[in-house]
Backbone as JSON Lines, residues from 0, in Angstrom:
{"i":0,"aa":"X","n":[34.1,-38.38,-32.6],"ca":[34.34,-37.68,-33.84],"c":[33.03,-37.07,-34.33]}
{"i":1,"aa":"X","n":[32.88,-36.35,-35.35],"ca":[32.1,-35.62,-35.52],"c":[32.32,-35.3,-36.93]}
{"i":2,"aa":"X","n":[30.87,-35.49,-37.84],"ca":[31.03,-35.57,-39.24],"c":[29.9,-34.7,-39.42]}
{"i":3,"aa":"X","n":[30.04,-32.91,-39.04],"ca":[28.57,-32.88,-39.3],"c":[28.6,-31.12,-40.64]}
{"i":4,"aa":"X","n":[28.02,-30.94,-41.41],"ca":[27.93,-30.17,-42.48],"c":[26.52,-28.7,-42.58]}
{"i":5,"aa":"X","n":[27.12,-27.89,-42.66],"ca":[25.86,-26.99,-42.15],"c":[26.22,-25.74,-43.56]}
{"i":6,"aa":"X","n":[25.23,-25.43,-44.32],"ca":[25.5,-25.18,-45.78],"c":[24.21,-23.98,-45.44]}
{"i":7,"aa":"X","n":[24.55,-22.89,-46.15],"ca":[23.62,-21.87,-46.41],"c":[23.91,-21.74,-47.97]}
{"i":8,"aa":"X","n":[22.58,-21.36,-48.6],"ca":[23.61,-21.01,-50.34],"c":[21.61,-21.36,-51.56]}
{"i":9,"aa":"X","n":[22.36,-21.39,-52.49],"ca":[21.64,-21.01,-53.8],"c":[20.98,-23.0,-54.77]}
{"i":10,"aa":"X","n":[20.32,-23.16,-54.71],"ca":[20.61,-24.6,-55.68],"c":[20.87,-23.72,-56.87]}
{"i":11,"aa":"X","n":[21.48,-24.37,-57.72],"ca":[22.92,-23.93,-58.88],"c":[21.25,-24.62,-60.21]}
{"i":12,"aa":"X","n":[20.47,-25.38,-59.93],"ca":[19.75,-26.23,-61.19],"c":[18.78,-26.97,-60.21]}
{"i":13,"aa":"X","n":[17.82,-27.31,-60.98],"ca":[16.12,-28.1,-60.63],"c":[17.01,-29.24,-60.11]}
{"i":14,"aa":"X","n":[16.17,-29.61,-58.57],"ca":[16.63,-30.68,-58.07],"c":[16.57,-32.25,-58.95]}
{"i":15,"aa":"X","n":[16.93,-33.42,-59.19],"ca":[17.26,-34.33,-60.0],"c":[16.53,-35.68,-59.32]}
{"i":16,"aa":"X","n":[15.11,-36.02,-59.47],"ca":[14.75,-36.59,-58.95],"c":[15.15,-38.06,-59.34]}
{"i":17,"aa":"X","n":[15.59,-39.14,-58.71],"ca":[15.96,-40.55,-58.98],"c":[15.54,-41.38,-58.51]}
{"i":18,"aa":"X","n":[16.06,-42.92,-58.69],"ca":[15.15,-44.05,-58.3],"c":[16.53,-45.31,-58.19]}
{"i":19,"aa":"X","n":[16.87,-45.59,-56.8],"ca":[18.11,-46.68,-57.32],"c":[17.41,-47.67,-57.61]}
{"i":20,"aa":"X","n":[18.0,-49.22,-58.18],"ca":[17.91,-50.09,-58.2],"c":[16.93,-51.56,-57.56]}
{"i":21,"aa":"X","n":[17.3,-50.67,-55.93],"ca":[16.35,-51.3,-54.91],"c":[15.37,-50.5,-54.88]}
{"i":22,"aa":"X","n":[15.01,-49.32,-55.75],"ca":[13.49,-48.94,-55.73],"c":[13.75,-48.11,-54.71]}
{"i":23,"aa":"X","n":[14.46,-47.02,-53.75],"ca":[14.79,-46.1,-52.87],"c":[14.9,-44.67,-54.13]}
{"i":24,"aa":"X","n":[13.93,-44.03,-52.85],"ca":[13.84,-42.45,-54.29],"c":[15.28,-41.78,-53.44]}
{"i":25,"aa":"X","n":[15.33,-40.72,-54.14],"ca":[16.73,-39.89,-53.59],"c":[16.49,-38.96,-54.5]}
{"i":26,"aa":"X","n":[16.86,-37.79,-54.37],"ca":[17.18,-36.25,-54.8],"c":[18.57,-36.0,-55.15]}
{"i":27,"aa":"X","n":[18.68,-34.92,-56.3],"ca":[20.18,-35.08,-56.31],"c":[20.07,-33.16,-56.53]}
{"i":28,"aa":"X","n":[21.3,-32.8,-55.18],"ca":[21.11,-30.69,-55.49],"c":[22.21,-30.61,-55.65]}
{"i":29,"aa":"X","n":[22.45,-29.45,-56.27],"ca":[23.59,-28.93,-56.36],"c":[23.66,-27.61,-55.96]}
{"i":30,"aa":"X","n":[24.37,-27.12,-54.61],"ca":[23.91,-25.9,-53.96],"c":[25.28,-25.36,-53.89]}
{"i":31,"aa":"X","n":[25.1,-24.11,-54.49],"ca":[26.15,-22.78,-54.41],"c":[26.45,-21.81,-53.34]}
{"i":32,"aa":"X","n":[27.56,-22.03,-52.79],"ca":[28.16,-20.97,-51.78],"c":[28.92,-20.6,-52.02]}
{"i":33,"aa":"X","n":[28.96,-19.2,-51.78],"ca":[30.29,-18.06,-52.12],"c":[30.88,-17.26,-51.11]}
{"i":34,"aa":"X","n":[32.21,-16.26,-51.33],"ca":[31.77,-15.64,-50.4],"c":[32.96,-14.7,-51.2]}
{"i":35,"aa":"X","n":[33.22,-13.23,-50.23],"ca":[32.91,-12.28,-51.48],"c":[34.07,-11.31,-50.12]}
{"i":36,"aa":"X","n":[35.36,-10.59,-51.24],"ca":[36.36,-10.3,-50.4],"c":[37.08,-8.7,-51.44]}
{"i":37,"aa":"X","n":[37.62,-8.55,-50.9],"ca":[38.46,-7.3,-51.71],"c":[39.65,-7.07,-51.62]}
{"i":38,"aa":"X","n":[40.25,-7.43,-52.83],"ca":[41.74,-7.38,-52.89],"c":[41.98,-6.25,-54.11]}
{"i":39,"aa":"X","n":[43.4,-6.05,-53.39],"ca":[43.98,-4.09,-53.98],"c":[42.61,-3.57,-54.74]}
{"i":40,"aa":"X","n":[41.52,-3.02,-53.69],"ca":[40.79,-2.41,-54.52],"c":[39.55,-3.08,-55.27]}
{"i":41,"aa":"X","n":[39.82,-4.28,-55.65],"ca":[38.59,-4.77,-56.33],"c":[37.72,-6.19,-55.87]}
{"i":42,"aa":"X","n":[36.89,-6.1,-56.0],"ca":[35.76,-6.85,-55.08],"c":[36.41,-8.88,-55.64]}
{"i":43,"aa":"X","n":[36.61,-9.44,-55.36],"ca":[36.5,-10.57,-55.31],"c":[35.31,-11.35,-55.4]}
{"i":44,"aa":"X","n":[34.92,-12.94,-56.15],"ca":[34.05,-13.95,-55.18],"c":[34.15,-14.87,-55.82]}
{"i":45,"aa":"X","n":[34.24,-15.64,-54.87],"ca":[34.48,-17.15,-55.28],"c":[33.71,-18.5,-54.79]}
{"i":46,"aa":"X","n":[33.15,-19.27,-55.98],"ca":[31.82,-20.25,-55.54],"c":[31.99,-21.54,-55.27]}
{"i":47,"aa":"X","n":[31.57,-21.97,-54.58],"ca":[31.98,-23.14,-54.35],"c":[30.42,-23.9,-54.4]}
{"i":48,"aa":"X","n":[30.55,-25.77,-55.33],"ca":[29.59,-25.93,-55.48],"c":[30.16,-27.24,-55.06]}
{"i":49,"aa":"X","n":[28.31,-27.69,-54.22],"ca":[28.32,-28.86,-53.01],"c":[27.34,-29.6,-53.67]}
{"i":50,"aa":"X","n":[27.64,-31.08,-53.84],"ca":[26.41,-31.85,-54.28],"c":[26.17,-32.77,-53.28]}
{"i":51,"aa":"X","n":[24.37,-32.31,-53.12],"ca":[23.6,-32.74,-51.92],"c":[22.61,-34.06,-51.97]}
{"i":52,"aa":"X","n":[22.39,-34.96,-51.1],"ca":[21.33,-36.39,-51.72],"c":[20.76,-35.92,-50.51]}
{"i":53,"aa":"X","n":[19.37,-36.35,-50.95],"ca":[18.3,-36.45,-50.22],"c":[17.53,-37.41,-50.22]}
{"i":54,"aa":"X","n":[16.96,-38.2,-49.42],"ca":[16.27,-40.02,-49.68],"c":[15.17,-39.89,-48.95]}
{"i":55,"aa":"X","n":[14.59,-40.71,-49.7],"ca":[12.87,-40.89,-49.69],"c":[11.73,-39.93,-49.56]}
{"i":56,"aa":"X","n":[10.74,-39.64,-48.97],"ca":[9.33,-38.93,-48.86],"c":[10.04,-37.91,-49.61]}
{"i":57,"aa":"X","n":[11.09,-36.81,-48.63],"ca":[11.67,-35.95,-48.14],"c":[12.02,-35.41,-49.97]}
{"i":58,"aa":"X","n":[12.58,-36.28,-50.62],"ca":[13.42,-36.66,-51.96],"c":[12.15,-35.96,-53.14]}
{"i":59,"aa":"X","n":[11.03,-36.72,-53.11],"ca":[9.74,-36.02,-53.52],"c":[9.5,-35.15,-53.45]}
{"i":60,"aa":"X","n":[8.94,-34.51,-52.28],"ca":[8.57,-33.09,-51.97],"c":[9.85,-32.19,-52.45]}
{"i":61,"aa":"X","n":[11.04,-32.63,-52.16],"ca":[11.86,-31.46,-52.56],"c":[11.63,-31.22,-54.2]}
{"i":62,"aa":"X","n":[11.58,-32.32,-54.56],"ca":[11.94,-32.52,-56.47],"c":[10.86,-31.21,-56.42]}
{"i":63,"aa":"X","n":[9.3,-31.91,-56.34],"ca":[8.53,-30.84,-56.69],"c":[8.12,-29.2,-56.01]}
{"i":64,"aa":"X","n":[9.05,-28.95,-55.01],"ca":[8.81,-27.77,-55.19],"c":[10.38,-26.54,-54.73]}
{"i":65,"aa":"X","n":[10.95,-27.37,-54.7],"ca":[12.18,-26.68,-55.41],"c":[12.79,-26.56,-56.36]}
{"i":66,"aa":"X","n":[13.54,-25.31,-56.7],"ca":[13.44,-24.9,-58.25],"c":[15.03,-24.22,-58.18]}
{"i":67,"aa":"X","n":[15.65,-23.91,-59.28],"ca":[16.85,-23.47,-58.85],"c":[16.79,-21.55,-58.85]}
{"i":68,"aa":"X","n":[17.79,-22.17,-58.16],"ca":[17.87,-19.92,-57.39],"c":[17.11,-20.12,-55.73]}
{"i":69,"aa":"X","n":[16.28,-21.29,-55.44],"ca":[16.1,-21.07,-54.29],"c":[16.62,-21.53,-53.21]}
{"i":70,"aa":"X","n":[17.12,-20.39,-52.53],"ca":[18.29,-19.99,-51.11],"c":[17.88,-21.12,-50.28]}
{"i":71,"aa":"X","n":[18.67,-22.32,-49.75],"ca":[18.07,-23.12,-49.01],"c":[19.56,-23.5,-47.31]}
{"i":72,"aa":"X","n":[18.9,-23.78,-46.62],"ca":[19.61,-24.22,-45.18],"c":[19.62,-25.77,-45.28]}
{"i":73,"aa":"X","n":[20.73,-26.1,-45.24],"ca":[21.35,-27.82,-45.81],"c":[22.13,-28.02,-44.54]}
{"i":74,"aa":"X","n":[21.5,-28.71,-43.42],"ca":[21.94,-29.87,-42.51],"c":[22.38,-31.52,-42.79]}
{"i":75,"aa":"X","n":[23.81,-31.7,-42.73],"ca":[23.84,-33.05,-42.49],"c":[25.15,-33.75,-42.38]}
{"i":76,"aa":"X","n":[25.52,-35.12,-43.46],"ca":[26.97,-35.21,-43.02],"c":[27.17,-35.56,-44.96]}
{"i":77,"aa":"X","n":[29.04,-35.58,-44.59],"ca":[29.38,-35.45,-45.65],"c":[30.06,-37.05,-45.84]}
{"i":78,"aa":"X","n":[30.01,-37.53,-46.89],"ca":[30.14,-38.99,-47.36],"c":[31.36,-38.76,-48.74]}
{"i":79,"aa":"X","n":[31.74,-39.87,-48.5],"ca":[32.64,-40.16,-50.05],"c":[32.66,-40.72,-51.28]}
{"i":80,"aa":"X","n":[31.15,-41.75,-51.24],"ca":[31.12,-43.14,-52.3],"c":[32.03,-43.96,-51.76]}
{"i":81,"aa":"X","n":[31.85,-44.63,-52.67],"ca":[32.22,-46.36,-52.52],"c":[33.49,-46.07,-53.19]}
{"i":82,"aa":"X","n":[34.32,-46.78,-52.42],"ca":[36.19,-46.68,-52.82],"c":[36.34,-47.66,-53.97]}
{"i":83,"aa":"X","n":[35.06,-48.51,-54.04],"ca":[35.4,-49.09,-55.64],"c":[34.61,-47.68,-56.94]}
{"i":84,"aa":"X","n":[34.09,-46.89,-56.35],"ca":[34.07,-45.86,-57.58],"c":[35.04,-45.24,-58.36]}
{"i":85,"aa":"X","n":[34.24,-45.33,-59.41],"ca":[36.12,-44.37,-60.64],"c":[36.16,-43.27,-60.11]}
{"i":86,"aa":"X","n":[35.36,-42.39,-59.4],"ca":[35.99,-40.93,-59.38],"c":[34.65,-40.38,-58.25]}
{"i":87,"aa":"X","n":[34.9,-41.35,-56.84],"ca":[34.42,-40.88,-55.56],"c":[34.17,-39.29,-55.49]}
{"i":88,"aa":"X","n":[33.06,-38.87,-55.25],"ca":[32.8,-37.47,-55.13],"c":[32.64,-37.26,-53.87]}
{"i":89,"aa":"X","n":[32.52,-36.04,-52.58],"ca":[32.11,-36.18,-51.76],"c":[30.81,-35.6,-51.8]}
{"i":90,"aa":"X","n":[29.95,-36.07,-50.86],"ca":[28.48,-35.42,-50.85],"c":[28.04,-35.44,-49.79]}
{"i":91,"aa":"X","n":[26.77,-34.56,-49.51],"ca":[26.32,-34.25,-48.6],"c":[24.8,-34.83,-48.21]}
{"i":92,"aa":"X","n":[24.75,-35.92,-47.17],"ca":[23.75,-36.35,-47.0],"c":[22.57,-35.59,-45.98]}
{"i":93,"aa":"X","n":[21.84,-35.1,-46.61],"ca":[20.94,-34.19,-45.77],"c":[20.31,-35.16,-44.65]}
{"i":94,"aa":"X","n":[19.87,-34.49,-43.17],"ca":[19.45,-34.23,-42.25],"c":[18.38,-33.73,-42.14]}
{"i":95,"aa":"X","n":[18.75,-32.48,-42.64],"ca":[17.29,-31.48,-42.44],"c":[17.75,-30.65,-43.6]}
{"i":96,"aa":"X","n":[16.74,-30.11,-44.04],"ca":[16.69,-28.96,-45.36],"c":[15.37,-28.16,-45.07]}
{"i":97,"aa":"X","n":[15.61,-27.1,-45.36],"ca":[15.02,-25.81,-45.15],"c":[15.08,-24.9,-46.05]}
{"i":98,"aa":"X","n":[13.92,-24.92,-46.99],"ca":[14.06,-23.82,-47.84],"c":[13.96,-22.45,-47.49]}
{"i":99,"aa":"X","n":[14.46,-21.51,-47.47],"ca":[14.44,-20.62,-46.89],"c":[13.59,-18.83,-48.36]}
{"i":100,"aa":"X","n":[13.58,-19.76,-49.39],"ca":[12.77,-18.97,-50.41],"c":[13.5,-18.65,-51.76]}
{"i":101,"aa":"X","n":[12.68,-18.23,-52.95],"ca":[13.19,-18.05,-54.09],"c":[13.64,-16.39,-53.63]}
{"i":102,"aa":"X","n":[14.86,-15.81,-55.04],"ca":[14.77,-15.16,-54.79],"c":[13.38,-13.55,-54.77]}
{"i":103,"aa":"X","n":[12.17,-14.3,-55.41],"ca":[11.16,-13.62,-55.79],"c":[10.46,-13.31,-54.38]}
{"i":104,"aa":"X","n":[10.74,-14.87,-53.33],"ca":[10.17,-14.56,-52.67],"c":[10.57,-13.88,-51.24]}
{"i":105,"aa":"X","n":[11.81,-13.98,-51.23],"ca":[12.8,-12.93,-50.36],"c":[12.84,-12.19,-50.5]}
{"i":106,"aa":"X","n":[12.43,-10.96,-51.74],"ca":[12.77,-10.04,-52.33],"c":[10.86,-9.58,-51.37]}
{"i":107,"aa":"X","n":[9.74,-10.25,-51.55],"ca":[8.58,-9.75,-51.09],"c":[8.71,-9.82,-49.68]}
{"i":108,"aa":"X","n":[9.23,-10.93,-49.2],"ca":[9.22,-11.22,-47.67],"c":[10.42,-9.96,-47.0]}
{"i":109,"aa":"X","n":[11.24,-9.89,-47.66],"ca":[11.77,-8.51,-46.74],"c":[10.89,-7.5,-46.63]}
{"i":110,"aa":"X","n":[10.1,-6.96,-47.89],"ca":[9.37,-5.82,-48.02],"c":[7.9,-6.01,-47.13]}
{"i":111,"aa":"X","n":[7.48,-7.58,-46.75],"ca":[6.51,-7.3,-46.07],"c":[7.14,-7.51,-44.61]}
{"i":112,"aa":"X","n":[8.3,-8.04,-44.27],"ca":[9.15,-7.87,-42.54],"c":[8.86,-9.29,-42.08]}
{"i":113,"aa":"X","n":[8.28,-10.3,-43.37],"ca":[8.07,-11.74,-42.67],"c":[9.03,-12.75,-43.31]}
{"i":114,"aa":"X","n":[8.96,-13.72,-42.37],"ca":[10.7,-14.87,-42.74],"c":[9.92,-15.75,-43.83]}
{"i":115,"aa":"X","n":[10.07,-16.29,-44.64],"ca":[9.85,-17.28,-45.76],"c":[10.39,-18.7,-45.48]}
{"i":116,"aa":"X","n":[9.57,-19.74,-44.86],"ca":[10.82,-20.65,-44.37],"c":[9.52,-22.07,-44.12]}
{"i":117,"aa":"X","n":[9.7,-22.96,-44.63],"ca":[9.18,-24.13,-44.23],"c":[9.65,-25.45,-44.08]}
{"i":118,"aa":"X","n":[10.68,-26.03,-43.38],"ca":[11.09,-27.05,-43.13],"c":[10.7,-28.29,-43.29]}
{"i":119,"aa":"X","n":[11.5,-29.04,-44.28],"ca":[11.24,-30.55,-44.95],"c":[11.78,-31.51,-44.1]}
{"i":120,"aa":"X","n":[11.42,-32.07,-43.48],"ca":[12.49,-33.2,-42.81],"c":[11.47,-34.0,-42.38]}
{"i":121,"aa":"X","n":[11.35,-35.81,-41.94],"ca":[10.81,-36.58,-42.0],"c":[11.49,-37.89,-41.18]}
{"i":122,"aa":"X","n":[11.17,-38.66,-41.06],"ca":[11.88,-39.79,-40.14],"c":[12.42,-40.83,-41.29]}
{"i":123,"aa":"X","n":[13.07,-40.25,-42.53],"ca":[13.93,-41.49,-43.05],"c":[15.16,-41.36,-42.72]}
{"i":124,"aa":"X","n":[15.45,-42.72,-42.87],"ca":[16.96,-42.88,-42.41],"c":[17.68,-42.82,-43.24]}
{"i":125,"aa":"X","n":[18.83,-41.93,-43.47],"ca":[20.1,-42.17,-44.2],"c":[20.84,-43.56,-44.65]}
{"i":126,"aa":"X","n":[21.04,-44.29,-45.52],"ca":[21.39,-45.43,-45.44],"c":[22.85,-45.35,-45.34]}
{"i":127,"aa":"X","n":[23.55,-46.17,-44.89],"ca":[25.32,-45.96,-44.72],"c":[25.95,-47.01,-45.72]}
């Protein structure tokens, strides 16, 4: 089987930096994907919003230098909570994340013909 989640899109708000209980940091995103159609004539789009965790080092670095509006590449798998939760959400446990740039800086990086892209990923483990 195969549980695996591959997200292109917008964070929707400033990543949500946290701290559980046992002292494990984690990130909390909320990343926007749309996609954009035309019916009798008039343009359509419709968003769909994914909430993403991110744990440990990885959880840090993102807090501080992601910001919302910036376009990011979200590898990983998708989870449910705990079936004793009141109202199980599903989420997306990152893998790999890749910011791929604000829009300030996509907007320069097209005009100078170079990719904007630095990859966060680290050897923590996802906890299950």
């Amino acid at each position: 089987m195969v549980n695996k989640v591959v997200l292109i899109g917008n964070l929707g708000r400033d990543p949500e930096l946290l701290h559980t209980q046992a002292g494990r940091v984690l990130a909390r995103l909320w990343v926007a994907t749309h996609e954009v159609w035309t019916k009798d004539g008039q343009r359509q789009r419709r968003t769909e919003w994914h909430r993403v965790v991110v744990w440990g080092a990885r959880a840090e670095r993102i807090a501080a230098q992601l910001r919302k509006g910036t376009l990011v590449y979200v590898d990983g798998q998708i989870r449910s909570g705990k079936p004793t939760d009141d109202n199980p959400r599903p989420e997306i446990h990152v893998q790999r994340l890749i910011p791929l740039g604000s829009p300030a800086q996509r907007e320069a990086a097209d005009s100078a013909g170079e990719a904007v892209t630095e990859e966060l990923r680290d050897t923590d483990e996802v906890p299950f």
